[in-house]
TORKOL-4160 file (C-alpha; in steps of 0.2 Angstrom, whole numbers, padded with zeros to 4 digits, m for minus):
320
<pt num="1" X="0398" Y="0461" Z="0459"/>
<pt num="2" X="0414" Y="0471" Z="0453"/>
<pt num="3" X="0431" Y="0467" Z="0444"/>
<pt num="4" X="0447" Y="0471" Z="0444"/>
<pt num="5" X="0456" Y="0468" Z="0429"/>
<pt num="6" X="0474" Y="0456" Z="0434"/>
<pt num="7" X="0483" Y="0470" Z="0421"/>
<pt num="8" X="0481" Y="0483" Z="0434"/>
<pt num="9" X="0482" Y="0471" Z="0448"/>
<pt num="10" X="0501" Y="0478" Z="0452"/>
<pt num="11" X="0495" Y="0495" Z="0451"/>
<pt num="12" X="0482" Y="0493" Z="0462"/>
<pt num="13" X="0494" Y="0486" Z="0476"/>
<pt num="14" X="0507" Y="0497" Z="0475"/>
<pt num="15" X="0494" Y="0510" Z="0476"/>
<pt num="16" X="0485" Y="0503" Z="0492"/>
<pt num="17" X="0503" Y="0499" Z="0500"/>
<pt num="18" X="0507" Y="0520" Z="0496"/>
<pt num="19" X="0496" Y="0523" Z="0512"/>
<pt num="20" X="0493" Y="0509" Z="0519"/>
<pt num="21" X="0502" Y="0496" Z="0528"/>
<pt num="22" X="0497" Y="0480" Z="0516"/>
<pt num="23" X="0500" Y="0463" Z="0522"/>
<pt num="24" X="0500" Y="0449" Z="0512"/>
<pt num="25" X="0507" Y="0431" Z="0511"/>
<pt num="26" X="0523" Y="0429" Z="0502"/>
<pt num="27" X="0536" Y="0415" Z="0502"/>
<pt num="28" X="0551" Y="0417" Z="0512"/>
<pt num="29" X="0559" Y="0399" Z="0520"/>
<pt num="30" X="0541" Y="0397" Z="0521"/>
<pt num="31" X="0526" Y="0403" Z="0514"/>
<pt num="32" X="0519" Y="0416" Z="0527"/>
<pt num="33" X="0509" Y="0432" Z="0529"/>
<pt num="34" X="0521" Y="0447" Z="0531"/>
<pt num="35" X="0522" Y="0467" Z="0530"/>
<pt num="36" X="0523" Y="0472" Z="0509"/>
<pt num="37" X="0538" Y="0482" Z="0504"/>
<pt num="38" X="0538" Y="0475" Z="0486"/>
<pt num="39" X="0522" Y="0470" Z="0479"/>
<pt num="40" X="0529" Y="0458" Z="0464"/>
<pt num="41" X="0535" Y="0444" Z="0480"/>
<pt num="42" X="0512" Y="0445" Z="0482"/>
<pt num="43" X="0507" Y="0429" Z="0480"/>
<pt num="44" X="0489" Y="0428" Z="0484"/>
<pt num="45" X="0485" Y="0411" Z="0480"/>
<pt num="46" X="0498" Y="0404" Z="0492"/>
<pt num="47" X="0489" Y="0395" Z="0508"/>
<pt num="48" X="0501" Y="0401" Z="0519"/>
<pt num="49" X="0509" Y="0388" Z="0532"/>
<pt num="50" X="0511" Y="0401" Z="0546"/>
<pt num="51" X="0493" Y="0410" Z="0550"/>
<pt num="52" X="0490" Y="0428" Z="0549"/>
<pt num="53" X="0486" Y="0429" Z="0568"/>
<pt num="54" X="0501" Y="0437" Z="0575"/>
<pt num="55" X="0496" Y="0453" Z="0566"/>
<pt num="56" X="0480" Y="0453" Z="0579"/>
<pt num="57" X="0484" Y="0441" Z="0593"/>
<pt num="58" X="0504" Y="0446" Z="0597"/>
<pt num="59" X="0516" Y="0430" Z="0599"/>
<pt num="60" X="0522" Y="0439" Z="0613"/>
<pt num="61" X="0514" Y="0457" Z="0623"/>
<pt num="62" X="0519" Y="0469" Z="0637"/>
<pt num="63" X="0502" Y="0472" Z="0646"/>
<pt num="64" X="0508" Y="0482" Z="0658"/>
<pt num="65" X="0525" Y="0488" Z="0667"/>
<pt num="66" X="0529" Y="0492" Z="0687"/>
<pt num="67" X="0541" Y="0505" Z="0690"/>
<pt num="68" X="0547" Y="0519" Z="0704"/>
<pt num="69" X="0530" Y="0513" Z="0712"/>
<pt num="70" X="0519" Y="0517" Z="0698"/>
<pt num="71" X="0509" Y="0503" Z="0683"/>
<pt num="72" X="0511" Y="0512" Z="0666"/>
<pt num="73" X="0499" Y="0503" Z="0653"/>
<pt num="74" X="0505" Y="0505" Z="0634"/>
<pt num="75" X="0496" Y="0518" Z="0624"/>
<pt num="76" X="0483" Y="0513" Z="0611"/>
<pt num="77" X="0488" Y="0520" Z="0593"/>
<pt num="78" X="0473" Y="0526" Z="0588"/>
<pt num="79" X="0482" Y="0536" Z="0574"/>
<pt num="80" X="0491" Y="0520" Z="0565"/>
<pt num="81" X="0489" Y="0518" Z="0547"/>
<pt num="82" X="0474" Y="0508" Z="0540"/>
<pt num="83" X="0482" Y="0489" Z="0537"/>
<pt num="84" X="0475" Y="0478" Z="0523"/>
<pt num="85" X="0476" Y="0462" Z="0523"/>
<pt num="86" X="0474" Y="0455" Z="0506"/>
<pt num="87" X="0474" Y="0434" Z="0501"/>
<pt num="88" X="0465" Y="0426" Z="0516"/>
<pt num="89" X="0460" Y="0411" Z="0513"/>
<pt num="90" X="0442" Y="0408" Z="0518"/>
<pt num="91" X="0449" Y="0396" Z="0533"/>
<pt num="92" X="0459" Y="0410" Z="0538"/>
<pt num="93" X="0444" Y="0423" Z="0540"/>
<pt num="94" X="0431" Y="0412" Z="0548"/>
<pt num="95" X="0448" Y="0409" Z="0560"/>
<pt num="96" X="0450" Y="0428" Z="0562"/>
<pt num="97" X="0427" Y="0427" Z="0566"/>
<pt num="98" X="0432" Y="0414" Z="0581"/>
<pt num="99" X="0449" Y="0424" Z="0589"/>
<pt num="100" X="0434" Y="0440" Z="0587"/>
<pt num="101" X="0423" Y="0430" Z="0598"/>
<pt num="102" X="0434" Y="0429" Z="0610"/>
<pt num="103" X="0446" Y="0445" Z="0612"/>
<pt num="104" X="0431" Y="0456" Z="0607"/>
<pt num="105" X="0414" Y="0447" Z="0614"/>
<pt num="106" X="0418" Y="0435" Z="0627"/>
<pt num="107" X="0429" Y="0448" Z="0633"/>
<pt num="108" X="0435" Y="0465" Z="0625"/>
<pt num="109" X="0455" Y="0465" Z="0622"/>
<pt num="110" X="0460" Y="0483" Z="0619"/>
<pt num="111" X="0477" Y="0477" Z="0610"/>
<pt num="112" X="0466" Y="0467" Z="0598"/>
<pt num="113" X="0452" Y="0477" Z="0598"/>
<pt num="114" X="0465" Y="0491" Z="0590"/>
<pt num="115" X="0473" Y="0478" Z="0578"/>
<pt num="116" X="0456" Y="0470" Z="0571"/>
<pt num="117" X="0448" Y="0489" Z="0569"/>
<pt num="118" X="0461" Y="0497" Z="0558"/>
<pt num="119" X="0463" Y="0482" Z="0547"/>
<pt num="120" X="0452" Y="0476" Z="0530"/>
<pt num="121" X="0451" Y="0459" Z="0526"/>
<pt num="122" X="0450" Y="0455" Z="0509"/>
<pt num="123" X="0449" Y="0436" Z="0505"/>
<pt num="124" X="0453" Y="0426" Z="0489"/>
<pt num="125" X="0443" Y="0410" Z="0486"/>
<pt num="126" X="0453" Y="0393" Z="0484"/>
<pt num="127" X="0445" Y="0385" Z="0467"/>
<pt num="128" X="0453" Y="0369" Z="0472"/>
<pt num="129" X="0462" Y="0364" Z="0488"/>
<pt num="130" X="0477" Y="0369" Z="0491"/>
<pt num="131" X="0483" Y="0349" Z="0495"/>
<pt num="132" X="0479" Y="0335" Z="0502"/>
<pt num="133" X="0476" Y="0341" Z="0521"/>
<pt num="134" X="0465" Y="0354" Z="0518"/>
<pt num="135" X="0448" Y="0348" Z="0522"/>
<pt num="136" X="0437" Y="0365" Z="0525"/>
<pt num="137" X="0424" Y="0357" Z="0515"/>
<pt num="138" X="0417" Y="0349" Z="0531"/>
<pt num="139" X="0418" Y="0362" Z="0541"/>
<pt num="140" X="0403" Y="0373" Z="0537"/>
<pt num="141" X="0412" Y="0389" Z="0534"/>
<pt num="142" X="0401" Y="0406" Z="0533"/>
<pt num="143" X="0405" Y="0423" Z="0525"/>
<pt num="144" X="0416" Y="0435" Z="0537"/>
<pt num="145" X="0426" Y="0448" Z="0524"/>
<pt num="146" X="0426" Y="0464" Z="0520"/>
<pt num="147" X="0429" Y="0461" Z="0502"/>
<pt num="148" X="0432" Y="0445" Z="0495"/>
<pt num="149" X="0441" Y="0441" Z="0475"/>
<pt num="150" X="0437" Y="0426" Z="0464"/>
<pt num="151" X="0448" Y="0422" Z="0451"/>
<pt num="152" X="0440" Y="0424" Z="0433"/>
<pt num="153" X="0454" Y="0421" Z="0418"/>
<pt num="154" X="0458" Y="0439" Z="0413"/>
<pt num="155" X="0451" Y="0447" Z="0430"/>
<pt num="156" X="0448" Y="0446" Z="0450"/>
<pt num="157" X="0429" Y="0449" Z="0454"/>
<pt num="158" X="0425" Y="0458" Z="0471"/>
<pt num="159" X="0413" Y="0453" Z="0481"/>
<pt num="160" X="0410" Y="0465" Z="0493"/>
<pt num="161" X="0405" Y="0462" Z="0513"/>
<pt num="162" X="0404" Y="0473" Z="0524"/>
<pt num="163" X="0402" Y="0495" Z="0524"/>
<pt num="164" X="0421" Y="0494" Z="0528"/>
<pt num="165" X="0425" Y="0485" Z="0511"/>
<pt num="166" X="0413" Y="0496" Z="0503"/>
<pt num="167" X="0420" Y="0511" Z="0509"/>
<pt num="168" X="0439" Y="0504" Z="0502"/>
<pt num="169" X="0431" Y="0502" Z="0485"/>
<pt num="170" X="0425" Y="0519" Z="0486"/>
<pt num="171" X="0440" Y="0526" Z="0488"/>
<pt num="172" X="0451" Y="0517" Z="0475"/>
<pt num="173" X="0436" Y="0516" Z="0464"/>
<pt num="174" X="0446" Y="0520" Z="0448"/>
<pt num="175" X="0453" Y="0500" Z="0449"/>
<pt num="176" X="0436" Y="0493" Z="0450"/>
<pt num="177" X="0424" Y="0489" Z="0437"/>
<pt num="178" X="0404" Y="0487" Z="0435"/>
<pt num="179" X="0401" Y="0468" Z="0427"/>
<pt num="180" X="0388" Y="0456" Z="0422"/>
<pt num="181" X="0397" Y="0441" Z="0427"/>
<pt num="182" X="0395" Y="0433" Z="0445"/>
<pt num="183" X="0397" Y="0419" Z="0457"/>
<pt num="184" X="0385" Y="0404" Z="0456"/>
<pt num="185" X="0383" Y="0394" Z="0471"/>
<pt num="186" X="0394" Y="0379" Z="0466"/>
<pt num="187" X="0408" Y="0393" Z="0463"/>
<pt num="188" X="0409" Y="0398" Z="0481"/>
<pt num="189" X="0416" Y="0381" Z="0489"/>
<pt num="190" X="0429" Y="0372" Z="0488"/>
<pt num="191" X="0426" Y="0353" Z="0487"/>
<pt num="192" X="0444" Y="0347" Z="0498"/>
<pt num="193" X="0449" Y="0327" Z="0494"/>
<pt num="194" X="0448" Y="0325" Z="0515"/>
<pt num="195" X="0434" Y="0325" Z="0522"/>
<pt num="196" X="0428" Y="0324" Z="0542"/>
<pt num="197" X="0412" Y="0313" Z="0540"/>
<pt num="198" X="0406" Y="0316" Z="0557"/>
<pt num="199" X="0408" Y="0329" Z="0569"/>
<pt num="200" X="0398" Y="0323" Z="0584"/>
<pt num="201" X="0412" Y="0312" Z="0594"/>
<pt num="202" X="0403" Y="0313" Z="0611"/>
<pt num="203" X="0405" Y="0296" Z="0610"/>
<pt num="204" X="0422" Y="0293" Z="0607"/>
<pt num="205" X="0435" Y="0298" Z="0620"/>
<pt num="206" X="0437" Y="0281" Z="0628"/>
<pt num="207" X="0439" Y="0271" Z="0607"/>
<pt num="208" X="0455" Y="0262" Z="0605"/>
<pt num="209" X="0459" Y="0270" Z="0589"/>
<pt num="210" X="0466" Y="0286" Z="0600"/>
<pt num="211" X="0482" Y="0278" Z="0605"/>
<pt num="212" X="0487" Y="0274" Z="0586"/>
<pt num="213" X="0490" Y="0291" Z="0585"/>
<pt num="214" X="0494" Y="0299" Z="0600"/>
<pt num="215" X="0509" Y="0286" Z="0599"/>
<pt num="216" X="0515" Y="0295" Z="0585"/>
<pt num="217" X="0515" Y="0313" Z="0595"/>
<pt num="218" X="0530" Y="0322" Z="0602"/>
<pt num="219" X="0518" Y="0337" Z="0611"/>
<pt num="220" X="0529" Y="0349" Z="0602"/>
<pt num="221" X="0514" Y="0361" Z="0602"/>
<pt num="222" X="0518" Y="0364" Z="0583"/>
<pt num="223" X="0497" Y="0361" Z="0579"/>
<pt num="224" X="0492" Y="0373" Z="0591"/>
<pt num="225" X="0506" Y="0387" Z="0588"/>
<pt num="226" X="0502" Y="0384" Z="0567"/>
<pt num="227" X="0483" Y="0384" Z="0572"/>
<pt num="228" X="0473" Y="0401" Z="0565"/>
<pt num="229" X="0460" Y="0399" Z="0579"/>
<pt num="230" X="0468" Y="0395" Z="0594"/>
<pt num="231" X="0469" Y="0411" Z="0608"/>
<pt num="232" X="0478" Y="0402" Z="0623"/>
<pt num="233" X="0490" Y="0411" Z="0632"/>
<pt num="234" X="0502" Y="0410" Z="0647"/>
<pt num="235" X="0505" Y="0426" Z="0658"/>
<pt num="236" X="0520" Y="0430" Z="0667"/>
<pt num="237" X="0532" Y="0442" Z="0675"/>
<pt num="238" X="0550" Y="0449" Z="0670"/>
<pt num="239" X="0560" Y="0457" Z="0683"/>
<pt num="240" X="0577" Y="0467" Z="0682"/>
<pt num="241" X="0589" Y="0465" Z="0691"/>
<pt num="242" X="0585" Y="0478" Z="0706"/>
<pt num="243" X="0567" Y="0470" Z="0706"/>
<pt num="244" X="0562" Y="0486" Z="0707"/>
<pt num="245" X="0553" Y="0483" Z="0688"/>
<pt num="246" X="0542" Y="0471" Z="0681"/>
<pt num="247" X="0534" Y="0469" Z="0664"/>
<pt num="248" X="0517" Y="0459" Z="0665"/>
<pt num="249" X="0518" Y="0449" Z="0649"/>
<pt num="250" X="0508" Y="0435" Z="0639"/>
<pt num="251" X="0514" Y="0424" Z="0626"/>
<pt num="252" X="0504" Y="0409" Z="0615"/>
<pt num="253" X="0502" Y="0394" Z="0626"/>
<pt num="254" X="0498" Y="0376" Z="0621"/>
<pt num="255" X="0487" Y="0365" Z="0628"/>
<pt num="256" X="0499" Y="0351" Z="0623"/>
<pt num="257" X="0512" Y="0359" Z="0636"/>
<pt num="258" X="0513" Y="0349" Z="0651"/>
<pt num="259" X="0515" Y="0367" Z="0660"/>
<pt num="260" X="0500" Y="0372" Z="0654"/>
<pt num="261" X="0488" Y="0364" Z="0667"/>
<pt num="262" X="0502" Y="0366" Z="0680"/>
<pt num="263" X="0497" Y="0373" Z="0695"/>
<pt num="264" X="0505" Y="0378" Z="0714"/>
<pt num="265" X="0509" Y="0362" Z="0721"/>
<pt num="266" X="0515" Y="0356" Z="0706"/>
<pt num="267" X="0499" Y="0348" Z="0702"/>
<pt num="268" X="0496" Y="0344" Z="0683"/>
<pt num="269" X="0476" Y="0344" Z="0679"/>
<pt num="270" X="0481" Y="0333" Z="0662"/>
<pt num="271" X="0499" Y="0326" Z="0664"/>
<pt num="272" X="0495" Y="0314" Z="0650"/>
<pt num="273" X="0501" Y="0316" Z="0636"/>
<pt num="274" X="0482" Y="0306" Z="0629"/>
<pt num="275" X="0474" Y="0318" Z="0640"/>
<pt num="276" X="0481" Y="0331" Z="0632"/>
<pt num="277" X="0480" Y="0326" Z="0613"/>
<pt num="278" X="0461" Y="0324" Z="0617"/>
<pt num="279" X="0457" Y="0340" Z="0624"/>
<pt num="280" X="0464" Y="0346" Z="0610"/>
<pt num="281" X="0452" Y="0339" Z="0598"/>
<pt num="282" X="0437" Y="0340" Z="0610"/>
<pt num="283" X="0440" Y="0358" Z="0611"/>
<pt num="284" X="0442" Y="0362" Z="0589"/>
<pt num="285" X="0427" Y="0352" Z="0589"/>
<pt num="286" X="0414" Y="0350" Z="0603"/>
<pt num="287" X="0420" Y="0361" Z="0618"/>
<pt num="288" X="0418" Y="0379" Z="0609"/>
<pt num="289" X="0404" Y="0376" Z="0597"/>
<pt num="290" X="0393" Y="0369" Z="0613"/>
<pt num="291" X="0398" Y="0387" Z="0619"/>
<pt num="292" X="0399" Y="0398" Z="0604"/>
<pt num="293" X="0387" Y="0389" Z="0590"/>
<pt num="294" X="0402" Y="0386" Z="0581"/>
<pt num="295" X="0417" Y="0372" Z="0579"/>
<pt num="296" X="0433" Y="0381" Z="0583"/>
<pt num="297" X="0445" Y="0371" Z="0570"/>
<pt num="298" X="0441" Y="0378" Z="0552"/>
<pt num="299" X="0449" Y="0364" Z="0543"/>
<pt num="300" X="0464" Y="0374" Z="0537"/>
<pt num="301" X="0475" Y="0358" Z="0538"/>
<pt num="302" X="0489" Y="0366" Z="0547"/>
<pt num="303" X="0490" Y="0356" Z="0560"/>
<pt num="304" X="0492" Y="0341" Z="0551"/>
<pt num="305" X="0504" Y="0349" Z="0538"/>
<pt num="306" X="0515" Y="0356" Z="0550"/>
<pt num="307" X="0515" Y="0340" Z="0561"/>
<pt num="308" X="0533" Y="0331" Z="0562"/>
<pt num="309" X="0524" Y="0315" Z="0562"/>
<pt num="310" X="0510" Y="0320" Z="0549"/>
<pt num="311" X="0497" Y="0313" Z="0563"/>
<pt num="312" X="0482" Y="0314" Z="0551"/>
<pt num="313" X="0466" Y="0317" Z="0568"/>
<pt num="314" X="0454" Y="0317" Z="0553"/>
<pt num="315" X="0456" Y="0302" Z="0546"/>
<pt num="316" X="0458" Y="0296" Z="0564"/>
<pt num="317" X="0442" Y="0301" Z="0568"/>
<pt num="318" X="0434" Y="0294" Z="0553"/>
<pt num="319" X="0440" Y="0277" Z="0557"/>
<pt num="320" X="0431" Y="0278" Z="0574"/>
């Protein structure tokens, strides 16, 4: 276990951000991770209501381009600078574990690939939740950072994880400190006030309690789009005029589209808007953990925060 004393904290940053591209979550309209130019707007404590996703897994991407007869492929940067990523929440990097799974396992992305391989994740552990829709507690999080801080009254201790983090420490070793104190087991959760009792709902698709809720939703997709573990995405084409160019594209997709299941024919595989809502939580919850070994949702509580209705699918499920 190191330190880094908060006194030098500022220094640090502005040190790291000399050489580095440093993103952090700072509060603009909202509270959201962004490209540092001035690192007194840092506020690492902030839960940030937009995820850090777009900075690996691109809103929107040109995957290719058709011209004069020919496919030209954008170029992989392999000389851009090293990003850190600093005040990840530990939500937000077991998020980061799931999209790895499937843009570098499941099948190798080389857009994300080149993100996620020049960036360091360095976390900062919630003491408390952040409010009342966080409920991360439940959902068995593991430990996925290169380095992660702890906040100790005069000083931040470092916790490193991973030969990457180890490596970062190395080189700006001059900010960190050898200690006697450390974590004790207790120290590394964060006990949230909502709480998912039971995560095997096999047996619940057809309950009455479903339509309570589903009442309430407007399929404005903003769960999904505010979700740091969703990876669904639409691909399309964008001509000129001529049609003699076309850009193959993708952009984020939602399941709670009615276009998102919409095939030739006009045939909708889940037109419903129940049949969507559902899916939705099948999938955080049942779907990719019988695949992966692991529930998709992290319990970050943005969905529920950034729900118009405030439709509260924990609770929902509790009462079931």
């Amino acid at each position: 276990m190191l330190k880094i004393n908060k006194a030098s904290f500022s220094d640090f940053l502005t040190d790291v951000m000399r050489y580095n591209e440093l993103v952090a979550p700072v509060m603009t309209d909202n509270s959201r991770f962004e490209t540092i130019k001035d690192v007194s707007k840092i506020d690492i404590r902030i839960h940030a209501y937009f995820p850090a996703k777009k900075f690996f897994f691109k809103k929107c991407q040109t995957l290719f381009t058709y011209y004069d007869g020919k496919i030209k492929v954008p170029e992989i940067e392999l000389d851009k600078n090293q990003r850190i990523m600093i005040g990840l929440k530990r939500c937000d990097l077991n998020s980061i574990k799931r999209q790895d799974i499937m843009f570098l396992q499941e099948t190798k992305d080389p857009y994300y690939q080149e993100e996620r391989e020049r960036t360091l994740l360095i976390g900062y552990h919630c003491s408390e939740p952040y409010d009342d829709y966080c409920f991360c507690s439940s959902m068995d999080l593991g430990d996925f950072y290169d380095l992660m801080l702890y906040e100790k009254d005069d000083a931040y201790l470092v916790e490193i994880g991973s030969d990457k983090g180890r490596g970062f420490v190395d080189r700006y070793r001059k900010y960190f400190w050898d200690t006697d104190l450390y974590i004790r087991p207790h120290e590394r959760r964060t006990e949230t006030r909502l709480h998912l009792n039971k995560r095997e709902i096999s047996g619940l698709r057809n309950n009455p309690e479903w339509k309570k809720e589903i009442s309430k939703c407007f399929s404005c997709a903003a769960c999904v789009t505010l979700c740091p573990s969703c990876y669904c995405f639409d691909l399309y084409e964008e001509t000129n005029a001529k049609l003699d160019k076309v850009q193959k594209k993708r952009n984020w997709a939602s399941c709670q589209l009615t276009c998102f299941t919409k095939v030739a024919g006009n045939h909708v595989f889940r037109e419903t808007r129940e049949d969507r809502f559902k899916h939705r939580i099948f999938h955080q919850i049942k779907y990719f953990k019988q695949k992966h070994g692991m529930n998709l949702c992290t319990g970050c509580g943005r969905c529920i925060r950034g729900c118009p209705t405030k439709i509260n699918w924990v609770d929902m499920l509790n009462r079931m």
